[in-house]
N, CA, C and O atoms as CSV, one atom per row, in Angstrom:
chain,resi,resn,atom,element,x,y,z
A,1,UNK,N,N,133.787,94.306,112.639
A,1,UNK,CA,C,132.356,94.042,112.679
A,1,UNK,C,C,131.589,95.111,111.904
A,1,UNK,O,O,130.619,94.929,111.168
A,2,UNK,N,N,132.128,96.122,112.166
A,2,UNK,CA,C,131.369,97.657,111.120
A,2,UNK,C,C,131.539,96.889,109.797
A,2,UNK,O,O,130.609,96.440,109.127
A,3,UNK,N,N,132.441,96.827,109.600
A,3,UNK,CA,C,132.727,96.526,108.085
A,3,UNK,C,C,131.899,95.008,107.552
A,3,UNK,O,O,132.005,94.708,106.363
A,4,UNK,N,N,131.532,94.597,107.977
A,4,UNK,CA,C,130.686,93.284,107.856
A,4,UNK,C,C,129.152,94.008,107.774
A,4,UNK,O,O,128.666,93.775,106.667
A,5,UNK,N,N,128.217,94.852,108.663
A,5,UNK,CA,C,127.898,95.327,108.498
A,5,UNK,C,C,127.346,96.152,107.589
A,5,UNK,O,O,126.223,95.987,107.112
A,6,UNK,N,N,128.378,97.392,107.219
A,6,UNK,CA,C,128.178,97.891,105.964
A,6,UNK,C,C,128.333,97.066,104.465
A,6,UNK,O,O,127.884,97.375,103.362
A,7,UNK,N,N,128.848,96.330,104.731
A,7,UNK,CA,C,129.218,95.318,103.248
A,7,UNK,C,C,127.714,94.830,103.512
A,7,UNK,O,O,127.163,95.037,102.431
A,8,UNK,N,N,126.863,94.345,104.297
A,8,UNK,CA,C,125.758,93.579,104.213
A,8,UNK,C,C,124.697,94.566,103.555
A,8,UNK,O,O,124.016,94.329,102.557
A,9,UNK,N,N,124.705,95.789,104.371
A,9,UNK,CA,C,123.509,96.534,104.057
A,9,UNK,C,C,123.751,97.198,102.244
A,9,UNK,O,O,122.810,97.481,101.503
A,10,UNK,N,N,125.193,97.315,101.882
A,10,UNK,CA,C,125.658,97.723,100.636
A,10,UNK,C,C,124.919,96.418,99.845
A,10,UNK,O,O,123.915,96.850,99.278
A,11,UNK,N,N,125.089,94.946,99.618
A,11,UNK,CA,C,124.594,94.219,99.157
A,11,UNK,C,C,123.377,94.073,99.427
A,11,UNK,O,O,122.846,93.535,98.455
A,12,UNK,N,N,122.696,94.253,100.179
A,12,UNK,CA,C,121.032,94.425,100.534
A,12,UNK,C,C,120.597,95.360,99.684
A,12,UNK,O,O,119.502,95.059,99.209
A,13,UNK,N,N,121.076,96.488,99.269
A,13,UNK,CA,C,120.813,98.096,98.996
A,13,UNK,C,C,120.818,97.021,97.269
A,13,UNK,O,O,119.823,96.356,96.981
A,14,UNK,N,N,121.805,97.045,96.536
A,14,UNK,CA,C,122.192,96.631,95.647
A,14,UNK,C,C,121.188,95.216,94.925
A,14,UNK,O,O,120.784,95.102,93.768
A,15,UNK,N,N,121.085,94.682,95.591
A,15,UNK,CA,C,119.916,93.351,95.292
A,15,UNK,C,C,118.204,93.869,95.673
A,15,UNK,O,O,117.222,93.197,95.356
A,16,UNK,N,N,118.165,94.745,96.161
A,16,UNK,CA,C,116.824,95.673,96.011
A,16,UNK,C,C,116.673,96.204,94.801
A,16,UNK,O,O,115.715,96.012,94.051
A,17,UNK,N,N,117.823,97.024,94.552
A,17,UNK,CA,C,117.956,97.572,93.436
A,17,UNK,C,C,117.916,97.279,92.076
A,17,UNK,O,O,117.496,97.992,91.164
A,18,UNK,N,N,118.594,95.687,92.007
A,18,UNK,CA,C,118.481,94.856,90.669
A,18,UNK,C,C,116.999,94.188,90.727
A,18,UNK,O,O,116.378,93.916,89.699
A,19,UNK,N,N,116.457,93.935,92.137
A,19,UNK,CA,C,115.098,92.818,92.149
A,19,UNK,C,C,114.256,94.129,91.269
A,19,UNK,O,O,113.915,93.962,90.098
A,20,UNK,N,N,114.027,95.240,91.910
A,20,UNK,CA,C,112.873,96.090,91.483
A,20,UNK,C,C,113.079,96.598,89.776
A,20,UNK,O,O,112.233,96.756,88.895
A,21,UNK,N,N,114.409,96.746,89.762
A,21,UNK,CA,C,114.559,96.902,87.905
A,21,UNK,C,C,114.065,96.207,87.136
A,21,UNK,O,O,113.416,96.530,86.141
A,22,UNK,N,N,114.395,94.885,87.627
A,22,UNK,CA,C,114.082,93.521,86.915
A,22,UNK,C,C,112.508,93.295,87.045
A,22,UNK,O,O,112.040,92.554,86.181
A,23,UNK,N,N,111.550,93.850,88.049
A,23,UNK,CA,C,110.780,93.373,88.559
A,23,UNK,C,C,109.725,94.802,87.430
A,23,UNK,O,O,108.517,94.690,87.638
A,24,UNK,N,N,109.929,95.456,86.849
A,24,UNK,CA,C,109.490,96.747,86.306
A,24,UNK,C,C,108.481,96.257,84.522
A,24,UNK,O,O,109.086,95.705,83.602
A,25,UNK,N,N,107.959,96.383,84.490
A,25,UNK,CA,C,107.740,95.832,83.317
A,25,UNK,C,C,106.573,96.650,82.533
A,25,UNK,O,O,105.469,96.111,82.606
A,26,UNK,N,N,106.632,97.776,81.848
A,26,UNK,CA,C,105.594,98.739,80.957
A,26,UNK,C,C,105.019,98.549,79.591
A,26,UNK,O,O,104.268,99.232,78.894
A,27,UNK,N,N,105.786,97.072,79.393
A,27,UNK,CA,C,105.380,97.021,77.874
A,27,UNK,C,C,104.145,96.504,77.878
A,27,UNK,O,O,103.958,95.975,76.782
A,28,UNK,N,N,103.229,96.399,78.561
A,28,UNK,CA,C,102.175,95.087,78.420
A,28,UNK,C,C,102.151,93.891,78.436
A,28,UNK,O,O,101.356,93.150,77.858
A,29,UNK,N,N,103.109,93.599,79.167
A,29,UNK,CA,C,103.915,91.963,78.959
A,29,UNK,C,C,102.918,91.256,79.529
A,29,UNK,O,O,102.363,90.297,78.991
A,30,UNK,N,N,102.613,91.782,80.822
A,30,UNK,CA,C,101.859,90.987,82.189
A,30,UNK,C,C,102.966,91.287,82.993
A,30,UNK,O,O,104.183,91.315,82.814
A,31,UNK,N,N,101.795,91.622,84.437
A,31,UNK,CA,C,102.900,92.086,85.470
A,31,UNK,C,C,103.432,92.807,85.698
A,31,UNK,O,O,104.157,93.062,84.736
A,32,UNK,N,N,103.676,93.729,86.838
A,32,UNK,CA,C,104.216,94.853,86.385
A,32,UNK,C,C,103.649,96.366,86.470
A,32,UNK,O,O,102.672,96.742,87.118
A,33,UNK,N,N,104.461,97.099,85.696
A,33,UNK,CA,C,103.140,98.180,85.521
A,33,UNK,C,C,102.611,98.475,84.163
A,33,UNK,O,O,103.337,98.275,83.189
A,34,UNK,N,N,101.679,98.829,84.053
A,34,UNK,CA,C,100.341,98.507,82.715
A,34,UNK,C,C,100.372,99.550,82.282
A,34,UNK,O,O,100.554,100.460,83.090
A,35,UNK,N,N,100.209,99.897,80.829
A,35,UNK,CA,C,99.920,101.222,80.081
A,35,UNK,C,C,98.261,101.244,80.007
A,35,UNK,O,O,97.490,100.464,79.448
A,36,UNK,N,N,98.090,102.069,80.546
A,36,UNK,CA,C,96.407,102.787,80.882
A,36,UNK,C,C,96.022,103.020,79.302
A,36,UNK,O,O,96.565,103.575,78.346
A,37,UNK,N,N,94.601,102.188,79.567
A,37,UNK,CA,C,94.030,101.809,78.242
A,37,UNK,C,C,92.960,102.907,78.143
A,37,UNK,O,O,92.330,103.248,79.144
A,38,UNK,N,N,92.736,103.509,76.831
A,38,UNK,CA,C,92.426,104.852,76.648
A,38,UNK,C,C,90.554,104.357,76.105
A,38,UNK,O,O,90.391,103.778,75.031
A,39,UNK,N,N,89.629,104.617,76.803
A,39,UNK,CA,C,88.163,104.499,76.472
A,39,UNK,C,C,87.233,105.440,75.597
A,39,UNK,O,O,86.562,106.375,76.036
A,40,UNK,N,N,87.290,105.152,74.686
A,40,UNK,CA,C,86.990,106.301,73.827
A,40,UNK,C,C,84.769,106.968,74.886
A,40,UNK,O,O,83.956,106.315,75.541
A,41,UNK,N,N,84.787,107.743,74.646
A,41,UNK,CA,C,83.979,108.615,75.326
A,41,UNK,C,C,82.387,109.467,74.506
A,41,UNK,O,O,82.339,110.654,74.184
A,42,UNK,N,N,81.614,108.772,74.392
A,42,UNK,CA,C,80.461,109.316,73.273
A,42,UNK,C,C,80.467,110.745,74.103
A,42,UNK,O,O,80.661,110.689,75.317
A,43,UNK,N,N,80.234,112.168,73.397
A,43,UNK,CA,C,80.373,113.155,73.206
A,43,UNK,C,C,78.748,113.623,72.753
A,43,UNK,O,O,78.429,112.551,72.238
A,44,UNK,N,N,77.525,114.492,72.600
A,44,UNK,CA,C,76.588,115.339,72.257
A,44,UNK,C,C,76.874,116.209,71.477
A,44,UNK,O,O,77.629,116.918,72.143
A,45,UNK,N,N,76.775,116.712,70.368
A,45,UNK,CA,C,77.125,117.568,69.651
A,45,UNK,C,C,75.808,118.874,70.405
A,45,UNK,O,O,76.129,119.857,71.073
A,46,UNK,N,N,74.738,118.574,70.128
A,46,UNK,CA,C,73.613,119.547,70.250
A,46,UNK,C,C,72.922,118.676,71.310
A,46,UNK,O,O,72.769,117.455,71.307
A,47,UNK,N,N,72.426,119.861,72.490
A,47,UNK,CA,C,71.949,119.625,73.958
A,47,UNK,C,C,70.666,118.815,73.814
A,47,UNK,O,O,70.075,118.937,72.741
A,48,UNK,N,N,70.189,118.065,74.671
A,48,UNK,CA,C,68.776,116.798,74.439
A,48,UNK,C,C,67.752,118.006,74.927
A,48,UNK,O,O,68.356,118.783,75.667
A,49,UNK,N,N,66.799,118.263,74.783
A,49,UNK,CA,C,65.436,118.532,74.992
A,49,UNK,C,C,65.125,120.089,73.934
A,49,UNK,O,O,64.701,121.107,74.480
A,50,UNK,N,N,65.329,120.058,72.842
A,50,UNK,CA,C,64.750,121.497,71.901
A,50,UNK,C,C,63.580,121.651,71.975
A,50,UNK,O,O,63.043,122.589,71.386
């Protein structure tokens, strides 16, 4: 019965492991996780009120 057991939780462990790899996605595909889009930022050269 141990051994039924550990064989289950080993294949549980293992099919977590392939779902979340598979499930990973950075290219911008959709889904997944997203590359953080960079907002360019207006800047003041010289302070407002002379």
């Amino acid at each position: 019965m141990t051994e039924l057991v550990l064989f289950s939780v080993v294949v549980a462990l293992l099919g977590l492991m392939w779902w979340l790899g598979e499930g990973s996605d950075d290219d911008n595909g959709g889904g997944g996780l997203m590359q953080p889009v960079l907002v360019p930022v207006p800047v003041r050269r010289y302070p407002r009120g002379r």
